[in-house]
Each structure stands twice: as structure tokens, then as C-alpha cells.
C-alpha distance (Angstrom), angle and dihedral (degrees) to the residues before:
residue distance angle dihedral
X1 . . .
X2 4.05 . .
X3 3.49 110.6 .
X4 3.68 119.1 -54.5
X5 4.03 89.7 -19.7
X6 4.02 118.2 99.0
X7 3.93 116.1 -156.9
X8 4.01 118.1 -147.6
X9 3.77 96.6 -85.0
X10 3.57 87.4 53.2
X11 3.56 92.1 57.8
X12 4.00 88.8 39.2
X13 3.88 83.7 59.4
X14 3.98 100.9 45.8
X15 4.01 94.3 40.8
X16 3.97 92.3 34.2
X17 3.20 92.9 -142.8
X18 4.11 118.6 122.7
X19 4.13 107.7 -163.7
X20 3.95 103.8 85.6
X21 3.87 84.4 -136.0
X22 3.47 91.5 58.7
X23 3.50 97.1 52.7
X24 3.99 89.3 49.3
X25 3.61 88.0 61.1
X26 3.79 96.9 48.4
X27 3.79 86.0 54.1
X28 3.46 94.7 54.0
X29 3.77 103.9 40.7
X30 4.03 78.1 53.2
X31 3.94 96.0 54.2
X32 4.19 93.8 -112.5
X33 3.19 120.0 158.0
X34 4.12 107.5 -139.0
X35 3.82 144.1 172.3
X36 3.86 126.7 -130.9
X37 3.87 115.1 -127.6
X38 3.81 131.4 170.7
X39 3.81 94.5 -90.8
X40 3.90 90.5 39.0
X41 3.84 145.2 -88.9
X42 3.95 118.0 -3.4
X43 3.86 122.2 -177.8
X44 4.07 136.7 166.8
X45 3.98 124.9 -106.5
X46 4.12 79.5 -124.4
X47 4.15 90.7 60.6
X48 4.00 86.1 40.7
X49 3.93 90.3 57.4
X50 3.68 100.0 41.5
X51 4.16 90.7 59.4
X52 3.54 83.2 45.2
X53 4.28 89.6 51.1
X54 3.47 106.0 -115.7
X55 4.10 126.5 119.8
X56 3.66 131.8 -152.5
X57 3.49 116.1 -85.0
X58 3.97 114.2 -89.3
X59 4.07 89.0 17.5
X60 3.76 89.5 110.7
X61 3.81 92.1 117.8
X62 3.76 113.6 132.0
X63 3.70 126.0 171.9
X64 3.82 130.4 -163.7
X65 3.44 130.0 -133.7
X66 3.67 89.2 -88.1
X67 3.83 91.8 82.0
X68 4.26 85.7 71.2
């Protein structure tokens, strides 16, 4: 795994499945947001916590409409 990025067999190993199309669907029926690649789906730990809700520390900016 190179930081914060998790290959295919990474994802193979989390989901435990081992077809690349069945780890596609996993990601999607889970709400993560992945890349295709030649060996199969890649995705970041950052896109993994985002469908699971949570933000990267000191990203608690929010701005009103005011800012238009």
C-alpha cells in the first residue's frame, strides 16, 4: 500500500473477495469512490472515509451563502 492509495490486491484483501469485478461491486454498493486500472479497481483511504462520512482533520471549513 503507498501512502493513502490501495492497489487491487489491497482491496482483494479488505473486501475478501478475489474477481476484480467483484470487488468493483462491493465498492459501489458501499458508496466508494474508485479508479479502474489494468489489474483492476484502485482507490485512496481519503475516498474510503468520505463514503464512510468522515473528513480530514482541520477540513471543517464551511461557508454560507454569503461568500457568493
Amino acid at each position: 500500500m503507498l501512502d493513502g492509495f490501495l492497489t487491487t490486491d489491497d482491496l482483494r484483501a479488505l473486501t475478501g473477495y478475489d474477481r476484480a469485478g467483484d470487488v468493483e461491486r462491493c465498492l459501489t454498493k458501499q458508496g466508494v469512490r474508485f479508479f479502474l486500472g489494468k489489474e483492476g479497481p484502485w482507490t485512496t483511504r481519503e475516498l474510503i472515509n468520505a463514503a464512510g462520512g468522515l473528513t480530514p482533520a482541520g477540513n471543517d471549513e464551511t461557508y454560507g451563502g454569503s461568500i457568493l
